[in-house]
One Martini backbone bead per residue (centre of mass of N, CA, C, O) as a GRO file, in nm:
protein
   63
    1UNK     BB    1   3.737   6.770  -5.742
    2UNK     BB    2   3.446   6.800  -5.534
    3UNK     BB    3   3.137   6.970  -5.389
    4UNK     BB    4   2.951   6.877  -5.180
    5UNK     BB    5   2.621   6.815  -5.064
    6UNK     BB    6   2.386   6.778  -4.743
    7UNK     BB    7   2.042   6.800  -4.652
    8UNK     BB    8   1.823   6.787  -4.381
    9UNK     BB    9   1.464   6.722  -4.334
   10UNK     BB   10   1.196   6.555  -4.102
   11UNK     BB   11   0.969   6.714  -4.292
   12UNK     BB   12   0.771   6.922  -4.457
   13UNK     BB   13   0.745   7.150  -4.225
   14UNK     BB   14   1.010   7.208  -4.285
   15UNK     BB   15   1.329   7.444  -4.345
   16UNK     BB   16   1.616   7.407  -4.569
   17UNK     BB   17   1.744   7.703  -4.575
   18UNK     BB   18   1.966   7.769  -4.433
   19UNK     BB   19   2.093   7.513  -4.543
   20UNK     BB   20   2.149   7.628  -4.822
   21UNK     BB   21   2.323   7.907  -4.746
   22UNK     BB   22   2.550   7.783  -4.631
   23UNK     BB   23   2.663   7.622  -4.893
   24UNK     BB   24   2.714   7.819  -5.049
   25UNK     BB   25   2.870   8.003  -4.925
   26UNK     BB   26   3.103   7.776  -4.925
   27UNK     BB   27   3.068   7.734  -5.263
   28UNK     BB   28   2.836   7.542  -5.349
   29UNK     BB   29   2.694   7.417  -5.607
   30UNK     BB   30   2.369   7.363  -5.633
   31UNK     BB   31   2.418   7.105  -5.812
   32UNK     BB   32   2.575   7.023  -5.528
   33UNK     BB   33   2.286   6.976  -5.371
   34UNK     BB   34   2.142   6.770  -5.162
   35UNK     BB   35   1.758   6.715  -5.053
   36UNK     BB   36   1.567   6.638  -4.782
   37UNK     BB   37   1.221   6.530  -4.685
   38UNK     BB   38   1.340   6.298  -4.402
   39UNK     BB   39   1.386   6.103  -4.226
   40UNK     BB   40   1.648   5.961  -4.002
   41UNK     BB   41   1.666   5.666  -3.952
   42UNK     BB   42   1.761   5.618  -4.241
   43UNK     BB   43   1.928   5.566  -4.593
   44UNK     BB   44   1.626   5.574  -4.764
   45UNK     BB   45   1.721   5.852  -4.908
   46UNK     BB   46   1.698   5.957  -5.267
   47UNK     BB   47   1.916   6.229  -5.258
   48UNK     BB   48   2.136   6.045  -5.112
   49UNK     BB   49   2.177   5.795  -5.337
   50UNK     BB   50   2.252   5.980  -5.519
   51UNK     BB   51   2.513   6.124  -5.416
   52UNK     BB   52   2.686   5.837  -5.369
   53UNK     BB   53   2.696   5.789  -5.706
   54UNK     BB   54   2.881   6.067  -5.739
   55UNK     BB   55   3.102   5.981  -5.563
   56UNK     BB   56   3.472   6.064  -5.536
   57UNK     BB   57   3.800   6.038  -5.463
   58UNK     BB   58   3.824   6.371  -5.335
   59UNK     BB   59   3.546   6.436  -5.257
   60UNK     BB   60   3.361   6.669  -5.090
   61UNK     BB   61   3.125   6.636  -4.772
   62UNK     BB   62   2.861   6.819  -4.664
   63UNK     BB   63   2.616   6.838  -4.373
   0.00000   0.00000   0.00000
């Protein structure tokens, strides 16, 4: 069992380290943060689809 994240802001100039922080703090570690600067409209984001290819039962996936 691993601990997984997903963080996501919707443009580029938007800033996703407060969610980076909050995700350690939970003990998430880096390598198991996936993180996109990508609208929210759909799930055809990169490092979204990386993420859902590594998850297996019993992995725990914050957001």
């Amino acid at each position: 069992m691993k601990d997984y994240a997903y963080v996501r802001v919707s443009s580029a100039d938007q800033n996703e380290d407060r969610q980076l922080v909050e995700m350690r703090r939970l003990g998430i570690p880096s390598a198991q943060i996936y993180a996109d600067k990508q609208s929210g409209k759909d799930f055809e984001r990169p490092k979204y689809k990386a993420l859902v290819k590594k998850l297996h039962a019993g992995d725990v996936l914050t957001s």
